[in-house]
N, C-alpha and C positions, 0 to 999 in steps of 0.2 A: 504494500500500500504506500503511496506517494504521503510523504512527512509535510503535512501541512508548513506553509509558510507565509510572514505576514502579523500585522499587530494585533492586541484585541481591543477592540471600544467597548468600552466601559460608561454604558449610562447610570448617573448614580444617584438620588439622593438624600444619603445615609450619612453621616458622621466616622465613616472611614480613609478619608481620603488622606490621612497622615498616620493609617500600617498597612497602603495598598503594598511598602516593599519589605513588608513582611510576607506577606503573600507572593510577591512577583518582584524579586531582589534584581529583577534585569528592566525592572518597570520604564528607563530613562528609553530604553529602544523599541518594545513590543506594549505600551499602554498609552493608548489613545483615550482621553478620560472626560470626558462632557457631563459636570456634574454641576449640582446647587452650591451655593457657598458653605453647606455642611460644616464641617468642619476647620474652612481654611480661614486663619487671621486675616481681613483684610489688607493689611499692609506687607502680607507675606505673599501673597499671587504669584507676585512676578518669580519669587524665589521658588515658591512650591513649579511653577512651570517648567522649571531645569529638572525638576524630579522625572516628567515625562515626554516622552515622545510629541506628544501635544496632549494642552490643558486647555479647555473650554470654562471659564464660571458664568453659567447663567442664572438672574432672577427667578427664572421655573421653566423644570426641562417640557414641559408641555407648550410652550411659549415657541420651541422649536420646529416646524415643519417636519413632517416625515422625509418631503425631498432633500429637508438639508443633512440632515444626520443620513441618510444615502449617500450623497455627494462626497460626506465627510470618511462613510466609510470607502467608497472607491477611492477617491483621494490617498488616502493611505494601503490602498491595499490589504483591506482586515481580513482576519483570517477566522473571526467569532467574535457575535457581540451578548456583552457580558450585561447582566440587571440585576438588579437586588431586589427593588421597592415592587408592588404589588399592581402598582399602575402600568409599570413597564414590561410586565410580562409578554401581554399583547402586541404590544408595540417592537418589542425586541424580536417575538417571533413572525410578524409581517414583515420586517425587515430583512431575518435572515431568509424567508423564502422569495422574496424580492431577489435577495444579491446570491442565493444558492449556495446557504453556508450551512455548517453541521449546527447541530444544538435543539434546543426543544421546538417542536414542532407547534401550527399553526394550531391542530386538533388537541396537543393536549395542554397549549397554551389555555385555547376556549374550556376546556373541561375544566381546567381552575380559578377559572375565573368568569363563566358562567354559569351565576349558579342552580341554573334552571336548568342546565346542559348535564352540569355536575349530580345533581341529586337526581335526576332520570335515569344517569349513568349508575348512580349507586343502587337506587331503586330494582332496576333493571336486575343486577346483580344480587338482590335480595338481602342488602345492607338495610337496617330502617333510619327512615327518614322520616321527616314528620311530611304530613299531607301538603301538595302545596298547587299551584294553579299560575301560571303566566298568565297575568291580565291587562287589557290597555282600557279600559274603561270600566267605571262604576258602577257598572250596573252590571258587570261579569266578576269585580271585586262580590258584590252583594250578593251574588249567587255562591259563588264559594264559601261567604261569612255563613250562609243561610245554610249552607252545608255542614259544617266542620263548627260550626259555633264560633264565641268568643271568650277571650278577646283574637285577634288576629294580629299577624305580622306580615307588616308589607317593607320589602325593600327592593332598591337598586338590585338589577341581574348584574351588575360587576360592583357593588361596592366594598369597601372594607374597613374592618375596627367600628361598625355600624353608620359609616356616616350615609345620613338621608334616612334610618333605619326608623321605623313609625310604629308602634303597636297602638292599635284600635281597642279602647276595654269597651266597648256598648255601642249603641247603635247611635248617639250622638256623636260620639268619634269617627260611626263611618260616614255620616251623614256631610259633617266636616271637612272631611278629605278632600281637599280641592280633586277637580276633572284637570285631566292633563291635554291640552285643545291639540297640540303634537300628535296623541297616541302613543307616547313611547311603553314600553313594556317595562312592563313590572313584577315581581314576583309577591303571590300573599302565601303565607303560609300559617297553617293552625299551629294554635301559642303548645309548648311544652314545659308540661310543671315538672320538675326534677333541679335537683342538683350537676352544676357545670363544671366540667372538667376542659383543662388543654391534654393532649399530647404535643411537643415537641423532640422534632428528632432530624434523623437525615434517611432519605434513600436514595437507590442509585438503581436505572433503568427496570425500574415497577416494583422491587421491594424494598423493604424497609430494613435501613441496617442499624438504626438507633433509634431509641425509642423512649422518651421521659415523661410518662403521665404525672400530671399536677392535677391540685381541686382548687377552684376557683371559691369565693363566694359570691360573685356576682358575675353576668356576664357585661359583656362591655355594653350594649345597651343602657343597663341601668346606671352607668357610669356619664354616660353622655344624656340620657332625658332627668338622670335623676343629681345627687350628688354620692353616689354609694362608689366606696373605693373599688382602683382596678388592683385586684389584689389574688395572690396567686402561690401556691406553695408546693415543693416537689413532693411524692407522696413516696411512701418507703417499699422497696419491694414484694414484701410480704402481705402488704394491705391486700384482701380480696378483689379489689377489684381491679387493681395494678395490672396485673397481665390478663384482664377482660380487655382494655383499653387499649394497651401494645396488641392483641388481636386485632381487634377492629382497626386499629391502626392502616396494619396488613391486608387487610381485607380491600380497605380503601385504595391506598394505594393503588393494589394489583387490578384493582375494579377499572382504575382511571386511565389513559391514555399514558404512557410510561413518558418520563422524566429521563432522557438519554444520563449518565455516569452520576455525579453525587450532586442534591440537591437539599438544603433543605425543607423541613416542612414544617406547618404549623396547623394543628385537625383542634376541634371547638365540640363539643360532645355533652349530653344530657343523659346521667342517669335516673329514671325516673322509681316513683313510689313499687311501681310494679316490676321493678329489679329490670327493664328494660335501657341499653344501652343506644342511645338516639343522636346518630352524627347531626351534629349545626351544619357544618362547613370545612373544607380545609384550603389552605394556600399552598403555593409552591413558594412558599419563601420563608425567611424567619419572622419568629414572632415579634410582636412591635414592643413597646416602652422599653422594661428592661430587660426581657426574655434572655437575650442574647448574652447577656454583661452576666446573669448571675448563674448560665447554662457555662458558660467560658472561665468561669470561675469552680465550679465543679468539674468539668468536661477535660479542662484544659484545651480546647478546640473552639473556634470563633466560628459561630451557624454563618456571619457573611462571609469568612473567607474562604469556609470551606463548599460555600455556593458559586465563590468564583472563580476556584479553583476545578472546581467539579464543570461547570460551564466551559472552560478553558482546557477540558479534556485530561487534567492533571490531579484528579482527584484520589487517587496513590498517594500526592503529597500530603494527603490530608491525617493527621495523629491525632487519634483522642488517648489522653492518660488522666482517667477518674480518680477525683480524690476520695469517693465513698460518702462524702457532704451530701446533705441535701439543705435546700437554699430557695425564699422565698423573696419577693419583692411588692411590696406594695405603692400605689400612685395616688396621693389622697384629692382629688380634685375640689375645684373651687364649687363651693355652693351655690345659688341664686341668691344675691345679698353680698351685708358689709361683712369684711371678716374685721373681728373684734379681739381676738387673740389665736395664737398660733404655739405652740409649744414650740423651747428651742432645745429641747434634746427627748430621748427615749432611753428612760429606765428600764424597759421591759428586759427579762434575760433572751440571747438569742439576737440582741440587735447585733447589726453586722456595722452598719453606718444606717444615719436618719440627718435628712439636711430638710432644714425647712426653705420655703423660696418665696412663701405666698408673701405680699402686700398686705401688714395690718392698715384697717383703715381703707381698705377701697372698694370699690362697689363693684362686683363681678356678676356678669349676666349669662346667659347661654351661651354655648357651643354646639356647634353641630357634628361633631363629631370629637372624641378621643383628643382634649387638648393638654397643655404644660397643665402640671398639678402646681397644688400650693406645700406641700409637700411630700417627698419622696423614702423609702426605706429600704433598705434589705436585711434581711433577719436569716438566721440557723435555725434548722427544724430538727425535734429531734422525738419527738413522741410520735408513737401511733395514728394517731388523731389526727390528721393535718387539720380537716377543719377546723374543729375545738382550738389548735394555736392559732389558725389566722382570727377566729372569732374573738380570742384575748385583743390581737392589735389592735382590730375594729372598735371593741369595746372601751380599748384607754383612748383611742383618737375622741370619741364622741364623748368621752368625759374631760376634753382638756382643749380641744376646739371652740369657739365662740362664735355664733353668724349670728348678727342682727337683722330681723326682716327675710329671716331664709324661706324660699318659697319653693323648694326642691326638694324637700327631705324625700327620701325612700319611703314609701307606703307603708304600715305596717304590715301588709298582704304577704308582702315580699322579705321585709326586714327581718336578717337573723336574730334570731332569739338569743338574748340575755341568758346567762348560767346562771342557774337557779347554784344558789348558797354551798346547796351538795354537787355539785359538781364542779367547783372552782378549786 
């Protein structure tokens, strides 16, 4: 077989762009890098540019035309173009069937990132899924709520981290839902009561060869409608349900369009009351806030570089050496309202680091999706229980937190329960 030649473009916009030559120690002649200003100090541009073959920093890589980053890669000659973020999946794979390059394909770009494409695919395969319906109008929304009950979930067919994500709890919420005069397509799907779990891990060409089930307490929806922490803890292997999860994991995977050599992944999962294991979702990329930072700290392995390294055909390069930890991170986000006080450290045992960042004194309103928290932590797990420990952290934030006028809290519907005396 003829030995590929030629650089790789690297669309980016991650906060890695100062250990791409940890990754690619030859980065000055084969990385072509067109990324957000991430990570680089502005007055350091010009210097970070002599690191690569050519450096782009753009305001927002969607701001660039498909024809230009073509142009950019003929121009140089690329030999593979490399993504990380969740947007570029698509984008990266139109391109390389445009220019006739290896790497993930057009089909199982779509399969991760459509997620109507996605869950028919899993369905199909006899994974469960919850029920769900592509609709472009109100009145085909109304026929699937009138099916399936409420409350319902409608989102974006390519969104992520829930942005745009809506649940309908009654009929005056669906009544509310604006008409889209477009017709663009939507997906709704019937709500899933259970407890939330991640897997993250890596596979390489349809199976899964790492695999780290965590329990969530919230999913990231309630995170972005509500003010309920993104918060997330790795789970011990012996828990029951640890390698239900890395199954399903497998299953998914091998279901989906395969991922050519080592990829990360990031699967969203509901167990529910009736011991039923219910995929949300997965990406072909790593998980977002801290995922990566407290997975690389256990793992000894970086989920982006060893997605870009696995993209680039060189995923051999890739060493995990586990330290036996397990490691949680929480993202406390802003409420609706004034924050009135902010704790400036964390007694709890188990903290790893806690940095506060919020603004005492300032008025914060919505987001529509997953923004900067007010603050941040990572903790040591080390009991059975991961819930029960993230429910302690939960439970000293909201005793040492202050909002004025908060008009977000978490419903009690939803809100984890308080340890009762015997249990603490």
């Amino acid at each position: 077989m003829k030995a590929e030649q030629g650089p790789f473009l690297l669309l980016n916009t991650k906060e890695i762009v100062s250990r791409l030559h940890e990754w690619f120690p030859d980065a000055a002649r084969e990385l072509v890098v067109v990324t957000t200003r991430a990570d680089i100090p502005s007055a350091d541009i010009a210097a970070y540019a002599q690191r690569f073959l050519h450096l782009e920093v753009v305001p927002n890589l969607w701001e660039l035309p498909d024809d230009e980053l073509l142009d950019l890669a003929r121009r140089f000659g690329v030999r593979r173009i490399l993504s990380l973020g969740e947007r570029e999946v698509l984008r990266a794979a139109r391109m390389r069937a445009e220019l006739g390059l290896p790497g993930q394909s057009l089909d199982s770009a779509t399969a991760y990132r459509d997620k109507h494409v996605m869950k028919s695919t899993l369905a199909a395969a006899g994974i469960d899924v919850a029920p769900m319906r592509k609709f472009r109008s109100n009145d085909e929304l109304a026929e699937f709520t009138w099916k399936v009950g409420l409350p319902v979930v409608v989102k974006e067919l390519d969104s992520g981290a829930s942005n745009g994500t809506v649940v309908l709890m009654d009929e005056e919420d669906l009544r509310a839902l604006p008409e889209r005069a477009t017709g663009t397509p939507r997906l709704a799907e019937a709500w899933v009561e259970g407890d939330f779990y991640h897997v993250n891990g890596l596979m390489k060409d349809g199976e899964v060869v790492l695999a780290v089930p965590s329990r969530n307490l919230y999913s990231d929806w309630f995170s972005v409608a509500y003010d309920a922490p993104t918060m997330t803890g790795m789970m011990p292997d012996e828990h029951p349900l640890s390698e239900r999860l890395r199954s399903t994991a497998r299953q998914v995977v091998a279901a989906l369009p395969a991922v050519p050599d080592l990829c990360a992944f990031h699967l969203e999962l509901f167990h529910t009351a009736d011991d039923r294991v219910v995929v949300c979702e997965i990406a072909c990329r790593a998980g977002a806030a801290l995922v990566t930072d407290v997975h690389e700290a256990v793992l000894g392995m970086n989920f982006y570089g060893a997605s870009l390294l696995g993209q680039a055909g060189r995923g051999d390069h890739v060493e995990i050496r586990p330290t036996g930890e397990r490691l949680g991170f929480v993202w406390f986000p802003p409420a609706k309202g004034v924050l009135r006080a902010l704790p400036d450290t964390c007694p709890l045992p188990g903290t790893v680091s806690y940095r506060p960042c919020g603004d005492v004194g300032r008025l914060y309103g919505s987001c529509p999706g997953l923004g900067r928290p007010v603050a941040e932590m990572v903790f040591r797990l080390t009991e059975p229980d991961t819930g029960a420990e993230l429910r302690r952290i939960e439970e000293w934030w909201d005793d040492n937190v202050v909002w004025e006028h908060r008009t977000n809290a978490v419903p009690e519907r939803w809100k984890t329960p308080r340890r009762k005396p015997a249990d603490a």
